[in-house]
N, CA, C and O atoms as a GROMACS GRO file, in nm:
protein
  412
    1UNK      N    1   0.969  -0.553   1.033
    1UNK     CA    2   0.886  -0.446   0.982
    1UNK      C    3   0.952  -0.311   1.007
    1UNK      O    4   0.939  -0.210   0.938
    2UNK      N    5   1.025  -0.326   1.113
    2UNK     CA    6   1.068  -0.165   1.160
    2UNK      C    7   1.237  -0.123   1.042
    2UNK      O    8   1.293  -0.015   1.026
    3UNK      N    9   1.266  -0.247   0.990
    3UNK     CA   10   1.388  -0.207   0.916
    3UNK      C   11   1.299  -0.150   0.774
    3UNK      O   12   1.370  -0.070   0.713
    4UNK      N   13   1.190  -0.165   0.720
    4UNK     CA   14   1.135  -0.073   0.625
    4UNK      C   15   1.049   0.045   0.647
    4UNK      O   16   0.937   0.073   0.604
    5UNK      N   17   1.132   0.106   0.728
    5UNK     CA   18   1.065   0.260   0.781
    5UNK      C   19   1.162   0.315   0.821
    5UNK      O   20   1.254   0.266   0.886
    6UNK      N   21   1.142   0.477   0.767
    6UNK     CA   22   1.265   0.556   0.697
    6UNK      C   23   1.194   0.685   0.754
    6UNK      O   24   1.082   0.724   0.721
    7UNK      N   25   1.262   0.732   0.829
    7UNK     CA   26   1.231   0.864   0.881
    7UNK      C   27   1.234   0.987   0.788
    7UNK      O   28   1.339   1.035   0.746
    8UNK      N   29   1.091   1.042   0.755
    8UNK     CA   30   1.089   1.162   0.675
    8UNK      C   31   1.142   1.275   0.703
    8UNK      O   32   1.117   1.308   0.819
    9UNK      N   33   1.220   1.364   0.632
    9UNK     CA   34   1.267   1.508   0.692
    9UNK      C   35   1.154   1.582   0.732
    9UNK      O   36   1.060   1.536   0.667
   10UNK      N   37   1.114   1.675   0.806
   10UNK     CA   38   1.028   1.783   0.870
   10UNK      C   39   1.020   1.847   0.783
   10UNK      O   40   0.914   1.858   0.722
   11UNK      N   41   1.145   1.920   0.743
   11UNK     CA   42   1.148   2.020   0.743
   11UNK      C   43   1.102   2.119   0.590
   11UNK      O   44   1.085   2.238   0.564
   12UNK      N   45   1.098   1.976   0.512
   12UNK     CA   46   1.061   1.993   0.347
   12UNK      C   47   0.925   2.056   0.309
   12UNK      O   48   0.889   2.131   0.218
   13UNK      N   49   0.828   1.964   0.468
   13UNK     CA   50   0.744   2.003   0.423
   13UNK      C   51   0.678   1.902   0.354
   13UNK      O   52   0.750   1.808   0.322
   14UNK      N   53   0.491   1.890   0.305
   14UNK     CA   54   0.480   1.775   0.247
   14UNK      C   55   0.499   1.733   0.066
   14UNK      O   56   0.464   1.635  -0.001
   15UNK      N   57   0.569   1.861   0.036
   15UNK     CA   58   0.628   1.754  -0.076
   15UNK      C   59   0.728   1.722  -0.115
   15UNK      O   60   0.780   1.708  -0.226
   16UNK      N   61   0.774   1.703   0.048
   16UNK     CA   62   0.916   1.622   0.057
   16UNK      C   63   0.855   1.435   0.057
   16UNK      O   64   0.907   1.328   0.028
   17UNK      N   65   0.729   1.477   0.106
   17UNK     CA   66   0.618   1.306   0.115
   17UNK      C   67   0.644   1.222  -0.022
   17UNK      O   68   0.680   1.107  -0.046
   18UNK      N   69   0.604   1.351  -0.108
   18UNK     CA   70   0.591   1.266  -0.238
   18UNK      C   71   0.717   1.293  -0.347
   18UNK      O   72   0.698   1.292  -0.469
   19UNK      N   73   0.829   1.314  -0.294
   19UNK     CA   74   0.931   1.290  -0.379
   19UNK      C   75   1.038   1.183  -0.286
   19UNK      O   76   1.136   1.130  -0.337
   20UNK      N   77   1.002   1.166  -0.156
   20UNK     CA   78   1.108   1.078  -0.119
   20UNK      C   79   1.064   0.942  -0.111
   20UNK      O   80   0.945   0.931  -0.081
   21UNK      N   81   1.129   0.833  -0.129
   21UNK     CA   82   1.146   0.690  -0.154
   21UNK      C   83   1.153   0.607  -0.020
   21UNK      O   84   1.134   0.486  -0.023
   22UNK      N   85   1.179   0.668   0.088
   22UNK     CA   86   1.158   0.597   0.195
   22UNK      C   87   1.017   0.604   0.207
   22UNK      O   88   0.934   0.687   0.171
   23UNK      N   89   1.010   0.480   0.274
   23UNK     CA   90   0.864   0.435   0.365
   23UNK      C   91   0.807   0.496   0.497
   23UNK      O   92   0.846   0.426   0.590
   24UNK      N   93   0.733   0.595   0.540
   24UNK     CA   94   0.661   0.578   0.673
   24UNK      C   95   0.594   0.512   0.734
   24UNK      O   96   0.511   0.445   0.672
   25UNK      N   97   0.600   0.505   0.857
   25UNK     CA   98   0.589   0.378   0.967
   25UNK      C   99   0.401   0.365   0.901
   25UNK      O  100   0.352   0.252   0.886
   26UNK      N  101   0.301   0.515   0.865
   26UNK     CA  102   0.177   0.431   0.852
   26UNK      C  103   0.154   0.402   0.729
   26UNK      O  104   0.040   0.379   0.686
   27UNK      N  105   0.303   0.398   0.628
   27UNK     CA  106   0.274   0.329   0.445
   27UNK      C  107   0.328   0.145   0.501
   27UNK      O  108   0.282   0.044   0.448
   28UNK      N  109   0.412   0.144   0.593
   28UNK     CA  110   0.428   0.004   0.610
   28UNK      C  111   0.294  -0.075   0.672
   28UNK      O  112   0.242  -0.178   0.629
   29UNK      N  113   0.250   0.015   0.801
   29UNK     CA  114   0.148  -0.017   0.864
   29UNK      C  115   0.002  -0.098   0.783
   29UNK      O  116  -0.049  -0.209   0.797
   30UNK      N  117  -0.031   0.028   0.692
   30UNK     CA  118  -0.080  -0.015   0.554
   30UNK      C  119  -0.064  -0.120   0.491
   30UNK      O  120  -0.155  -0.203   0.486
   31UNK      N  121   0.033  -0.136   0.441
   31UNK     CA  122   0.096  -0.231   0.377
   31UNK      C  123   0.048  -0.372   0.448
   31UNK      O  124   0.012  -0.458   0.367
   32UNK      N  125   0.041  -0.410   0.591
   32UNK     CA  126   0.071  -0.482   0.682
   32UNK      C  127  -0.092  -0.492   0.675
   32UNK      O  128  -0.120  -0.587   0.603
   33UNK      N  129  -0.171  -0.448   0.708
   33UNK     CA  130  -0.322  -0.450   0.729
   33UNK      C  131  -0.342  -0.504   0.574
   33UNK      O  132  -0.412  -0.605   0.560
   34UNK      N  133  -0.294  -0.453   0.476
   34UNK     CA  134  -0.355  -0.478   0.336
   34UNK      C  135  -0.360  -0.636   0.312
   34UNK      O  136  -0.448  -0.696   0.251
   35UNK      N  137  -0.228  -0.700   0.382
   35UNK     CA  138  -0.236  -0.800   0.337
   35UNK      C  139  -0.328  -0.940   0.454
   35UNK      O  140  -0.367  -1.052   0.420
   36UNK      N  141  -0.336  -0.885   0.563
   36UNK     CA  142  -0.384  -0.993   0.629
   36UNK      C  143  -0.547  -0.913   0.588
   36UNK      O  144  -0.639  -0.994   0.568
   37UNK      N  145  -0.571  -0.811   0.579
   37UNK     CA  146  -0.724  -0.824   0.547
   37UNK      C  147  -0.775  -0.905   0.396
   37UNK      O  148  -0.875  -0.974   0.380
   38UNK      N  149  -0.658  -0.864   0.287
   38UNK     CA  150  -0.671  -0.987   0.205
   38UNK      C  151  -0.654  -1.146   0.221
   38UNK      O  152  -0.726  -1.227   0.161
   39UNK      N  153  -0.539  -1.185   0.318
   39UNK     CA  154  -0.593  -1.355   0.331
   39UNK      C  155  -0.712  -1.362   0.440
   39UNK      O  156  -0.746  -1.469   0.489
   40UNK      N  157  -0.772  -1.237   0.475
   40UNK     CA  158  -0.898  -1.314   0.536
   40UNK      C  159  -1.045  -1.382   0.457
   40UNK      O  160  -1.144  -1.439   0.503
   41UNK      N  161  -0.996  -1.338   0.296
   41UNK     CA  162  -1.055  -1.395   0.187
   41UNK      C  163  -1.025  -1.564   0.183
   41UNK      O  164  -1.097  -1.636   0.113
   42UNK      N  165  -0.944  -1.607   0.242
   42UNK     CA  166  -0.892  -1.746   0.206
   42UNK      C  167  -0.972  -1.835   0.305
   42UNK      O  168  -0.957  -1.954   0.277
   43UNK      N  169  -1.043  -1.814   0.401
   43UNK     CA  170  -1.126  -1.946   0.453
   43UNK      C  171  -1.248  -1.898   0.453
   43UNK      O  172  -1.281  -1.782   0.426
   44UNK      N  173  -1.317  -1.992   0.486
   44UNK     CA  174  -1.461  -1.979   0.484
   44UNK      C  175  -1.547  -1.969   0.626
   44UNK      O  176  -1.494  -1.999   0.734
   45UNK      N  177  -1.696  -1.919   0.614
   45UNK     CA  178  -1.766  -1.901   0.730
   45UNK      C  179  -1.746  -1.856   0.810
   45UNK      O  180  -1.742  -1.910   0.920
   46UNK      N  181  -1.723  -1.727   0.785
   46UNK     CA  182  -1.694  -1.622   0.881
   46UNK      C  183  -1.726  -1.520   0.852
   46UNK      O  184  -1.740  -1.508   0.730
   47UNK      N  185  -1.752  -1.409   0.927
   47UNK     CA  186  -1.801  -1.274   0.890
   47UNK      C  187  -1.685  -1.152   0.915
   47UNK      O  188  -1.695  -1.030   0.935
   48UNK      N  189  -1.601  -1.221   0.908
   48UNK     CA  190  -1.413  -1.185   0.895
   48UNK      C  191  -1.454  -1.078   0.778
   48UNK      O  192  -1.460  -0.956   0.793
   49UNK      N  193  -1.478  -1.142   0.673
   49UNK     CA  194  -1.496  -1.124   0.513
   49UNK      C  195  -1.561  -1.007   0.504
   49UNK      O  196  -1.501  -0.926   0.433
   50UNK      N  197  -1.653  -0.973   0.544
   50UNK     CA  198  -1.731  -0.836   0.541
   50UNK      C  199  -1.628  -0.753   0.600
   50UNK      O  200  -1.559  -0.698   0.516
   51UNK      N  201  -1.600  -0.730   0.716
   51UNK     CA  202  -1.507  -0.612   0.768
   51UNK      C  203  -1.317  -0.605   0.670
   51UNK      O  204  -1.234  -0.514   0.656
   52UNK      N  205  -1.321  -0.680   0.646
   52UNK     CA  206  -1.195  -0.701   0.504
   52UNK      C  207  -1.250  -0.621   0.441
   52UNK      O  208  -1.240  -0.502   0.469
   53UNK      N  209  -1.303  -0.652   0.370
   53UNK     CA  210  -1.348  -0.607   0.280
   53UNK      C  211  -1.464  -0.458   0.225
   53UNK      O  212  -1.509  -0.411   0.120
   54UNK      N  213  -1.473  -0.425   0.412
   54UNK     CA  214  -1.456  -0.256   0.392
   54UNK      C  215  -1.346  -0.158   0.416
   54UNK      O  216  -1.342  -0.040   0.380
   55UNK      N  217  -1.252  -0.232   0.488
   55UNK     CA  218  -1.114  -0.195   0.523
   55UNK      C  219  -1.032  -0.201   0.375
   55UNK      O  220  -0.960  -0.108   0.340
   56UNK      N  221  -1.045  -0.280   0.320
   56UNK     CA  222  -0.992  -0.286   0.183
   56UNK      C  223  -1.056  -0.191   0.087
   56UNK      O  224  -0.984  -0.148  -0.003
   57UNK      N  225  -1.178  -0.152   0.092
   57UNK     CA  226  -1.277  -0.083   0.014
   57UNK      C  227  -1.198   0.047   0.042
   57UNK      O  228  -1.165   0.128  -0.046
   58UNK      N  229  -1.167   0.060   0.191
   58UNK     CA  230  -1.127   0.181   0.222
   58UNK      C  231  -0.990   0.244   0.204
   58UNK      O  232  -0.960   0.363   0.208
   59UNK      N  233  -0.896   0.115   0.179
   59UNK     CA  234  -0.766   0.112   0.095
   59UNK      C  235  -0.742   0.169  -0.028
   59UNK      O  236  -0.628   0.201  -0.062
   60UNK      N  237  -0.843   0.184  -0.102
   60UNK     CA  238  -0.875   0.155  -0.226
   60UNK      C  239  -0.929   0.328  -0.251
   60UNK      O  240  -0.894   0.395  -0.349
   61UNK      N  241  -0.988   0.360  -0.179
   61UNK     CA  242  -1.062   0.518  -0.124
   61UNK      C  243  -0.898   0.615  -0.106
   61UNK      O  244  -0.890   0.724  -0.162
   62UNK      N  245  -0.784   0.561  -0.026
   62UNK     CA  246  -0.694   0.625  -0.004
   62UNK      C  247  -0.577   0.612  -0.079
   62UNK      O  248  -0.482   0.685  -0.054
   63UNK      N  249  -0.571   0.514  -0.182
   63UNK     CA  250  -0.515   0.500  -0.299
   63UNK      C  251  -0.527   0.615  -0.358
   63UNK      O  252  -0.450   0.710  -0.350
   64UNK      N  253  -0.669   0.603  -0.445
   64UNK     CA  254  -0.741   0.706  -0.539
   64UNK      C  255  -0.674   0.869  -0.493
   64UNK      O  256  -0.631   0.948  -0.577
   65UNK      N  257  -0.676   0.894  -0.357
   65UNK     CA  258  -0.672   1.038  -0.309
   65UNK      C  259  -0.575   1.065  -0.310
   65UNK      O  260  -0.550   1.184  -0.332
   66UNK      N  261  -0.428   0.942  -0.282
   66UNK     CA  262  -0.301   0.984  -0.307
   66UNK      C  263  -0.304   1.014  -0.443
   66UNK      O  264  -0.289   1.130  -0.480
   67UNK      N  265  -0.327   0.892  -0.551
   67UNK     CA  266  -0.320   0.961  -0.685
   67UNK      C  267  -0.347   1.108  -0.742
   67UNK      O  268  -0.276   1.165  -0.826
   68UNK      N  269  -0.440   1.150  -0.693
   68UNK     CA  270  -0.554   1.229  -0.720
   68UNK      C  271  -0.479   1.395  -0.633
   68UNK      O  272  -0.496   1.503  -0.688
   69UNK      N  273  -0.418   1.387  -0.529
   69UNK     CA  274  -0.338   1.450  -0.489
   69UNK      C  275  -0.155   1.485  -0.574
   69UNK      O  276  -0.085   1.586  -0.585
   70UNK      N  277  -0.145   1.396  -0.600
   70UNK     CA  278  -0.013   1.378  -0.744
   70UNK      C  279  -0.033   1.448  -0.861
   70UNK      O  280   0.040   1.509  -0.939
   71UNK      N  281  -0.157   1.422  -0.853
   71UNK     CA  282  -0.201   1.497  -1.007
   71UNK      C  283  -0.247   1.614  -0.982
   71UNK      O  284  -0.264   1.676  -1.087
   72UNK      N  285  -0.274   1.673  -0.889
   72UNK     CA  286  -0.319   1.773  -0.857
   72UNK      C  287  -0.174   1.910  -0.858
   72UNK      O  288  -0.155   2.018  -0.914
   73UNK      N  289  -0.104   1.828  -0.765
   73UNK     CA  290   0.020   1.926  -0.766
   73UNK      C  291   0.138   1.911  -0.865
   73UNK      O  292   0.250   1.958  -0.842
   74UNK      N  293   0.110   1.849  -0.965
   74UNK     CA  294   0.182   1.838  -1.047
   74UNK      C  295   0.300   1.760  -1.048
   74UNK      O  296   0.404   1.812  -1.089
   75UNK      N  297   0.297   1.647  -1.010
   75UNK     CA  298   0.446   1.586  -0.957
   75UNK      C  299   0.511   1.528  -1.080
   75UNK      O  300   0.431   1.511  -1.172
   76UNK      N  301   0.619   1.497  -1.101
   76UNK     CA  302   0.622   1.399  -1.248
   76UNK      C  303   0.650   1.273  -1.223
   76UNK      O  304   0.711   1.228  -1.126
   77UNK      N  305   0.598   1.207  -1.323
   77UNK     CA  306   0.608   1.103  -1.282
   77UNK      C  307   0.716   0.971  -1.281
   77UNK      O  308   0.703   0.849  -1.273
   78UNK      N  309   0.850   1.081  -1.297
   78UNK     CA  310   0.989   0.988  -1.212
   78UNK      C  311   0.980   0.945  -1.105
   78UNK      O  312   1.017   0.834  -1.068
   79UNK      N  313   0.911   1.061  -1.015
   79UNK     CA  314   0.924   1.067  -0.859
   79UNK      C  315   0.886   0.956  -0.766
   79UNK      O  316   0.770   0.915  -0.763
   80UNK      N  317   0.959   0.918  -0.706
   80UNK     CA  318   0.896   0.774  -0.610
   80UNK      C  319   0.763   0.766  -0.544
   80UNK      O  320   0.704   0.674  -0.486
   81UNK      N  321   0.730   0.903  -0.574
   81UNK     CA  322   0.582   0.928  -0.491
   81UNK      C  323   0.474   0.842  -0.583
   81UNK      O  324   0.363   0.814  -0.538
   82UNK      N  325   0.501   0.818  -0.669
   82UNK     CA  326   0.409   0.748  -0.787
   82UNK      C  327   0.360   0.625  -0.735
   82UNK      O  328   0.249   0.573  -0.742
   83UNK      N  329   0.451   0.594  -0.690
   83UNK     CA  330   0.477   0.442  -0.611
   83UNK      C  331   0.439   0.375  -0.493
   83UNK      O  332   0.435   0.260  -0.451
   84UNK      N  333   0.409   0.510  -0.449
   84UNK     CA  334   0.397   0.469  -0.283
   84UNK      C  335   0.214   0.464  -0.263
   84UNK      O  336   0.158   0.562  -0.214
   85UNK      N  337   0.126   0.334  -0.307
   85UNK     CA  338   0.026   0.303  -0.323
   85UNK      C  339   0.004   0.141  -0.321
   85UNK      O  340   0.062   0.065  -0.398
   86UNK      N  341  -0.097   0.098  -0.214
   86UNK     CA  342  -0.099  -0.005  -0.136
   86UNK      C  343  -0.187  -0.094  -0.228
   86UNK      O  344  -0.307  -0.064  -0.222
   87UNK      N  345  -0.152  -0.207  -0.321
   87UNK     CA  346  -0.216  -0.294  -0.389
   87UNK      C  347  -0.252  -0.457  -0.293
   87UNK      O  348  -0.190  -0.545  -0.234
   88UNK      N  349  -0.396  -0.417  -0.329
   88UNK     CA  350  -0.464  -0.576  -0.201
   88UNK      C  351  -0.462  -0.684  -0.300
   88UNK      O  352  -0.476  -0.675  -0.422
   89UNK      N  353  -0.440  -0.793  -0.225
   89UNK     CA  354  -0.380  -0.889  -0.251
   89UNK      C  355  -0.305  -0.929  -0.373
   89UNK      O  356  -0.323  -1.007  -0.466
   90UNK      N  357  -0.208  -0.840  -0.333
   90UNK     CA  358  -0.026  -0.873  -0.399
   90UNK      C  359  -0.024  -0.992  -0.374
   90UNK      O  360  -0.060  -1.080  -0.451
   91UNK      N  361   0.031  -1.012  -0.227
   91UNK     CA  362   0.086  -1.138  -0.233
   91UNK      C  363   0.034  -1.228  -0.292
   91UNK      O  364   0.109  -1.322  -0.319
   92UNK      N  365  -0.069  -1.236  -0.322
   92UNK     CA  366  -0.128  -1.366  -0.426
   92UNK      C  367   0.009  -1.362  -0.564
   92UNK      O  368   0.076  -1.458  -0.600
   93UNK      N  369   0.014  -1.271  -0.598
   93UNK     CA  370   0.079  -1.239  -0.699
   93UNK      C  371   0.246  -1.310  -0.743
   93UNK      O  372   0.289  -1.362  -0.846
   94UNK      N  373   0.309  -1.279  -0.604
   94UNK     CA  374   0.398  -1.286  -0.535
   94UNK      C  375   0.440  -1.439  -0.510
   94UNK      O  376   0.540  -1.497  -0.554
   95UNK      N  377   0.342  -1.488  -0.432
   95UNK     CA  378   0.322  -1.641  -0.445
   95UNK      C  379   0.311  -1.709  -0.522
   95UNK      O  380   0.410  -1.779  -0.543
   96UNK      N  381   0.206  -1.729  -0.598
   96UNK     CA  382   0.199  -1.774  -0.735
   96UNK      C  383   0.295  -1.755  -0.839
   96UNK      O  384   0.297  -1.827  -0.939
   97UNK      N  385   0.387  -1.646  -0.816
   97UNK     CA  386   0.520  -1.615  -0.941
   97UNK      C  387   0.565  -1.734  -0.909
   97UNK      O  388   0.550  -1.828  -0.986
   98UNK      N  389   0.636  -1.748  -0.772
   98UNK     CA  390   0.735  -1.847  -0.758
   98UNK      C  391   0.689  -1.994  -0.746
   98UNK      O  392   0.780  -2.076  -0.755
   99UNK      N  393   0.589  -2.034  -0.732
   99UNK     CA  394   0.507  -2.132  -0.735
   99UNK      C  395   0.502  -2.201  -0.898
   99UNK      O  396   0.543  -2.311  -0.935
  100UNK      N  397   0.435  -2.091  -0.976
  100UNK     CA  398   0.423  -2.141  -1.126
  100UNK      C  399   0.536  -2.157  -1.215
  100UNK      O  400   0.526  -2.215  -1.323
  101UNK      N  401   0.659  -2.099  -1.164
  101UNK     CA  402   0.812  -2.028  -1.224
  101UNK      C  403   0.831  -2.183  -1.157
  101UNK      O  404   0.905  -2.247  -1.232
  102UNK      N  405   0.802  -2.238  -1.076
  102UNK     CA  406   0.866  -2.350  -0.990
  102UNK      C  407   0.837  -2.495  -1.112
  102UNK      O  408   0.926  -2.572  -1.149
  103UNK      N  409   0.679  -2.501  -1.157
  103UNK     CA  410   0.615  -2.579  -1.228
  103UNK      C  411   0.685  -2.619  -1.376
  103UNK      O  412   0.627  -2.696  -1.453
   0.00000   0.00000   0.00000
């Protein structure tokens, strides 16, 4: 986990955030929560599922605000900052490519 985290310059300022392509330690962190709160969708009888699934709700809340912040300051949309937005349960996605590609 620690080889995809990329130390931001200071000194840019924050819209050095949304034009640079490296990762910060809390977009990986993110990243990392996104997905085990999504396989806590995968078993049953548990009340796992409710707290997922406001943590994810709340993923979803800080998505929107990055966007919504992009558009606000005008960024274009070459910039890697476009990108840097945490989609719940990818890995389903991910899995299933190589799974069905396998079939």
């Amino acid at each position: 986990m620690l080889e995809q985290v990329a130390d931001i310059a200071e000194g840019d300022g924050p819209a050095n955030e949304f034009n640079s392509a490296a990762k910060s330690i809390d977009e990986v962190m993110f990243e990392v929560k996104s997905r085990i709160f999504s396989e806590a969708f995968e078993n049953q009888f548990h009340f796992g599922v409710f707290y997922a699934y406001l943590k994810l709700k709340e993923q979803e809340i800080r998505n929107i605000i990055w966007l919504a912040e992009l558009v606000s300051i005008n960024v274009p949309k070459d910039r890697p900052g476009w990108q840097k937005y945490v989609v719940p349960f990818k890995y389903h996605k991910d899995d299933l490519g190589g799974a069905v590609a396998g079939n």
